[in-house]
N, C-alpha and C positions, 0 to 999 in steps of 0.2 A: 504494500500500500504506500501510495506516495503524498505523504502526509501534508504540506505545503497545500498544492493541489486541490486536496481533499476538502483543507478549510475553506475552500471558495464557496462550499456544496451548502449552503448550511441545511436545505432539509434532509441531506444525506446526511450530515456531523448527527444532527437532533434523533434521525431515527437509530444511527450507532448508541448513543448514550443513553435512548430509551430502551435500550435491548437488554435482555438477561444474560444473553451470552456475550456480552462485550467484558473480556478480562482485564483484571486491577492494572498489569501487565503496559496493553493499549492505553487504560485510561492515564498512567502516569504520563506515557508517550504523548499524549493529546494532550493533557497540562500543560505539558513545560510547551508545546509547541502554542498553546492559545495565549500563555502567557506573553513568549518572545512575538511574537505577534499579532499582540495587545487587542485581541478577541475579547475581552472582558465580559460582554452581553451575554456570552454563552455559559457564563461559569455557575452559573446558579443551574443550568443543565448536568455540568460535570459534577457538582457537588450532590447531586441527587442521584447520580451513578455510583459517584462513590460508597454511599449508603445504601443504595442496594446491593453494594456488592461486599457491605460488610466492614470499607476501611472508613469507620465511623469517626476517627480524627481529623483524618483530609476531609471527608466532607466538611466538618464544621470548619478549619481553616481556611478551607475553599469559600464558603460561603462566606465567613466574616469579609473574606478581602474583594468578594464579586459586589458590585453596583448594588444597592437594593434601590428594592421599586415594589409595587402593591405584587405583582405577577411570581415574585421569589416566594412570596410564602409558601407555596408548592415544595419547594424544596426545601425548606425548613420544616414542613412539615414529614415530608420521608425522610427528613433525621429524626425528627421528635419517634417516629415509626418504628425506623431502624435500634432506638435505642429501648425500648417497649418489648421490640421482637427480642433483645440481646437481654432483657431479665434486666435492665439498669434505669427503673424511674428517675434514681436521683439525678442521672447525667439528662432525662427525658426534660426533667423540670430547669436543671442549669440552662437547655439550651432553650424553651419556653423565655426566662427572665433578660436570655440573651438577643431576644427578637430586637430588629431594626425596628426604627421609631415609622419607615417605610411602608417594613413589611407589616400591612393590614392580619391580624391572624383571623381567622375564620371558622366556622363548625367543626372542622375536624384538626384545627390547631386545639381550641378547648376542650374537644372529647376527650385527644391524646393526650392532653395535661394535667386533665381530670383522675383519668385513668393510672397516671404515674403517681399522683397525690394518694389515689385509692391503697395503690399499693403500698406506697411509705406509710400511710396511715396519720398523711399530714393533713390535720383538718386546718389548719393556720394559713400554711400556704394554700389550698384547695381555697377558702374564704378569697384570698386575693383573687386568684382565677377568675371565679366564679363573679365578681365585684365586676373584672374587665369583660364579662362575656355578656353580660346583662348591659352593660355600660354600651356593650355594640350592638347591644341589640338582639341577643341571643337567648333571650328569658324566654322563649316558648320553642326554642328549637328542641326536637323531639329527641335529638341526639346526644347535645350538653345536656340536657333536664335527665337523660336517662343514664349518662355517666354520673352527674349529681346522685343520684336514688342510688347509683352503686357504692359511691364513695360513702353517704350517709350511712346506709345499711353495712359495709363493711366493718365501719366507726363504731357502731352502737349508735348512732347520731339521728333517733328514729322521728322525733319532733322533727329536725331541720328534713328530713324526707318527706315526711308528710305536708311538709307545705311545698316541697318543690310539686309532690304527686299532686293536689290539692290544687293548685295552678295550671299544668298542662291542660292544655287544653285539648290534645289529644292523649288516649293513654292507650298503649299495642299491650300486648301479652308478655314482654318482655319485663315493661312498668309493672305490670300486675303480679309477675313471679317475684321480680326482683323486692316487692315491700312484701308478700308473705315473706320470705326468704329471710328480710330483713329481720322480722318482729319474733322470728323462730333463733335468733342466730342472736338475738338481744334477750332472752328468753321472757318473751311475751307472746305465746302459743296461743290465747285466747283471741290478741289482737290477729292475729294471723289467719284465724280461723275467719273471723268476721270478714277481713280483707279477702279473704275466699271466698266468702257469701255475696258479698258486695262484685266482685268480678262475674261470677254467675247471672247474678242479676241483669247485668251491662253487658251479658249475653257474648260476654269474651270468651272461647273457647279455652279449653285449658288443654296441657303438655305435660309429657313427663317431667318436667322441671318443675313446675310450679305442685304437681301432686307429691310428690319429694317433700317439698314445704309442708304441705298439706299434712303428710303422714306423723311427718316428724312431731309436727303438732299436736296430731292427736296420741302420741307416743306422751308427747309433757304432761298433757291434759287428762292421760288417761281415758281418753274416750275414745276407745275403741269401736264404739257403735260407727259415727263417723269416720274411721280410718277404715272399717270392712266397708263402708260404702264406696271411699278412694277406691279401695283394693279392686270391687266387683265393676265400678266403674271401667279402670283400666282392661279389664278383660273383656268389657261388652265392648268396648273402640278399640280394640287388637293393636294399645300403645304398646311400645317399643319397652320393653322391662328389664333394662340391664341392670349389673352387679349392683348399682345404687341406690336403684328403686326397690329391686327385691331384696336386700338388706336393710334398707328402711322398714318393709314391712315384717321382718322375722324380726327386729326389735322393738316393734311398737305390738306386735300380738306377746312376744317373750315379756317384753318389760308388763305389760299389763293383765301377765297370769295366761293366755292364752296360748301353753306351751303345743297344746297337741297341732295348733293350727299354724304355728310358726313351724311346728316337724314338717309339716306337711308343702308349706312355701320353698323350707330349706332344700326338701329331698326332692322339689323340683326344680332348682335351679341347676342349669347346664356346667356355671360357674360359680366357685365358692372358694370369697378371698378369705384373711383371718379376720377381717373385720366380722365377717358373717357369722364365722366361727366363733368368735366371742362374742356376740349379742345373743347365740342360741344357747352357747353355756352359763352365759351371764345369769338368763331370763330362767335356765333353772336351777343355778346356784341359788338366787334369791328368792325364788319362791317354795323352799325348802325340799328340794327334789335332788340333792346333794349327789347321790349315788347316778342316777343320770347325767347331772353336769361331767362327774367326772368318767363315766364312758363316753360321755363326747370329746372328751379332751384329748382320751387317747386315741380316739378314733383321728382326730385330725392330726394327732404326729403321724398315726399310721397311714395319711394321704399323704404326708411327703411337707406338711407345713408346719415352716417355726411359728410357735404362738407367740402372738404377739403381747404386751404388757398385762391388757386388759384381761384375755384371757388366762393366762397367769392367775393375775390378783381372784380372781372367782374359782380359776380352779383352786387356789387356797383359802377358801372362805367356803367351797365345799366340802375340803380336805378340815378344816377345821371345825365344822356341822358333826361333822360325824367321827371324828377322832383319827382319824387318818395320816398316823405319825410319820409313818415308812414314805407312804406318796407325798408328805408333805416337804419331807428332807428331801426326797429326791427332786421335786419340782424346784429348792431351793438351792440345789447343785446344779442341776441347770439354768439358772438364772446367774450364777457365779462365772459356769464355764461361756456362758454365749450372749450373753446380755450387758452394755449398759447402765449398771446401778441406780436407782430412781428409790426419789423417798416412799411411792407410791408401793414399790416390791416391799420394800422393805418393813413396812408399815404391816403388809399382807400377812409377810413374810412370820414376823413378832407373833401378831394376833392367831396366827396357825397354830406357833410352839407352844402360848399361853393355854390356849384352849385345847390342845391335845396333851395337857398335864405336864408340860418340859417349861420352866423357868429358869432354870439352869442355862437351856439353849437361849430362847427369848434373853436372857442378860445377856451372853457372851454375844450373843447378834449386837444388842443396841452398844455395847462398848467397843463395840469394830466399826461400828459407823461414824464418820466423820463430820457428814453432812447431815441432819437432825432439822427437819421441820416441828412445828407444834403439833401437828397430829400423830407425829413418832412419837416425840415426850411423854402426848396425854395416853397413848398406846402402853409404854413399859408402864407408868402410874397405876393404869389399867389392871396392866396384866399382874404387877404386887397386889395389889388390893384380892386380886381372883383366889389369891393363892394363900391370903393371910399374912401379910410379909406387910403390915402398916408402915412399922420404921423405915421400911425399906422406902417407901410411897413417899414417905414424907420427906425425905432426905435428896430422892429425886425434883423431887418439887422444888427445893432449895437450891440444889443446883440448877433448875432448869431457873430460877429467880438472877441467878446470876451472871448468864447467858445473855441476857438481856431482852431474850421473847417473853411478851409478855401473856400471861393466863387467862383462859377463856372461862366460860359457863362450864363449857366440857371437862373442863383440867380441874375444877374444883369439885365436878358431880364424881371423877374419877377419886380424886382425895379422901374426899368425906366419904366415899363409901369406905374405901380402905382403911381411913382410919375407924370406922366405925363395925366393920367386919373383925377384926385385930379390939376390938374392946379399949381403944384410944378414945373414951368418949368426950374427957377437958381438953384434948386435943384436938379436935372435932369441930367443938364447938367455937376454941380459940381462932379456928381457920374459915371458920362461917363468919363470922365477925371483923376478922379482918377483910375477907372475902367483898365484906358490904364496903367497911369504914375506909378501906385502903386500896382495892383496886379497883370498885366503884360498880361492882356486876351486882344487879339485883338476883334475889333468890329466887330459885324456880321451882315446881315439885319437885323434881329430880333431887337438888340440892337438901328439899325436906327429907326426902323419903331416908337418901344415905344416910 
């Protein structure tokens, strides 16, 4: 190619740089030659190659140093794109703050800015955004309004959604999943439900995405009546029911006692990740069906899968229902040799030993731990109190006083039982009283009862 020449072409030049197959290679070729040849107009083309083609540095140097004019936002925005595609909001948002005063940005400069905010989780700079896109004029565009609903509901931010929702004037299916979505993911499952009723109504069609929402809903809410209707719903419109949705519903029938019908969803799925796995052991670890939970357990090593945390933590709260010392060590070997340590195992881990009659273990476990939440603390307090061992309780107590976490409701109903199982009764009541005057927890039954 005889490059000189070439630049004479310009809608040849334009249709090269709008190509996928034009290599980093050429483009540098084509730089230095527009440069020495003081092409400029076309450079906000080449910097938009360069970010399709991945070398997302040149493009932005490219562009700072090309002419701007309203017509470059185009190309500032396939960087804003290209850095969204590459997993890097924060660089999406530098080059957002770094727009020419020129370059006019437009609907899909805001969406993309939105979108990069969503993901930092910056509701500070998102307010700025949002301030310029309204400012242009963009307060009813259906695209920033529905990047807005994503970022809010990512946030927890479900008031400032409901006025963006509230305002459109048009609202698609997307608006409608995206605020159930929201109000399930901020755990306000009733408002979600409503906002499902309200979508129906408006005779919006709904998706597997938004019945997800829907399920999970009725999984918090415990009403099942409505989530078997999702369920039978999706099978009279032959929607699409992958790993997501039908793990959604083998936890919201498990979580709400409905084991025989979660067996029944489970053993017809074609696929089954560990998530699924542990919301079916979960749903009968907890509803006292212990000895099943843990044939499901082994059943899923025996398909070839590591359990994941959750599944763990249940099969040791099943292993601890029913005194299951042998599987309980063993599951705690495995958690050693191939996992991760989390305060969560470990938490599981304790309340196994205690209640399978080993304190012994449960000590030497929490004195190997380094890392120590308050739900570990209030766990070993726990597990002395179980065991008769008050002194013991009380002494934990004290050091956990000087640790500097401070004691909950729970840390005190564990105390006072302990002391008051151990016949520590002036001691008891010495810690009920400070409990009031000194760490400022009102008494509960619980706290009566110990």
């Amino acid at each position: 190619m005889h490059f000189p020449a070439f630049l004479a072409d310009q809608r040849r030049l334009r249709r090269v740089l709008s190509s996928s197959r034009t290599t980093l290679a050429t483009l540098t070729r084509l730089h230095a030659l527009l440069v020495v040849s003081s092409s400029q107009h076309i450079l906000s083309s080449l910097a938009a190659a360069y970010a399709r083609a991945g070398a997302l540095d040149a493009a932005e140097s490219t562009l700072a140093a090309s002419p701007s004019s309203p017509s470059s936002i185009a190309a500032w925005n396939g960087l804003l794109s290209a850095h969204s595609r590459a997993g890097a909001p924060g660089a999406a948002l530098r080059v957002f703050r770094a727009l020419p005063s020129s370059a006019r940005p437009n609907s899909t400069t805001f969406t993309l800015t939105l979108t990069a905010c969503a993901r930092l989780g910056d509701l500070d700079a998102a307010e700025s955004v949002r301030v310029r896109a309204f400012a242009a004029g963009y307060g009813h565009d259906v695209f920033v309004c529905s990047a807005l609903l994503h970022l809010y509901s990512r946030c927890g931010a479900m008031e400032e959604a409901i006025r963006v929702f509230d305002g459109m004037p048009r609202k698609d299916r997307v608006a409608w999943s995206t605020m159930v979505a929201g109000f399930v993911t901020a755990g306000r499952p009733v408002e979600a439900l409503a906002m499902y009723s309200r979508m129906r109504e408006h005779g919006v069609s709904d998706d597997e995405v938004v019945m997800v929402g829907v399920i999970q809903a009725c999984m918090s809410t415990g009403n099942a009546r409505i989530g078997a209707s999702v369920h039978g719903r999706l099978l009279r419109h032959c929607m699409r029911m992958d790993v997501v949705t039908t793990t959604s519903l083998v936890s919201m029938y498990a979580k709400n006692g409905h084991l025989d019908v979660a067996c029944q969803v489970f053993r017809m799925m074609p696929y089954r990740n560990d998530v699924t796995w542990s919301a079916l052991i979960s749903g009968f670890a907890q509803n006292g069906r212990a000895v099943e939970a843990l044939d499901l357990f082994r059943e899923l090593q025996a398909d070839g899968l590591q359990p994941c945390s959750w599944a763990l933590v249940s099969a040791l709260l099943a292993c601890a229902s029913v005194g299951f010392l042998k599987l309980g060590k063993s599951i705690h070997g495995f958690i050693l040799r191939r996992l991760e340590w989390q305060c969560i195992l470990g938490t599981a881990v304790l309340d196994m030993y205690s209640k399978c009659g080993s304190l012994e273990s449960a000590r030497k476990l929490f004195n190997k731990l380094s890392s120590r939440d308050l739900v570990l603390w209030n766990a070993i307090i726990a597990c002395c109190g179980t065991h008769g061992c008050g002194h013991d309780a009380l002494a934990l107590f004290q050091e956990l006083n000087e640790t500097g976490i401070k004691p909950d409701h729970a840390t005190f109903a564990s105390l006072l039982s302990a002391l008051s199982h151990s016949g520590l009764v002036e001691e008891g009541k010495f810690w009920f009283d400070r409990m009031i005057k000194e760490f400022g927890i009102e008494p509960a039954e619980k706290h009566y009862v110990a």
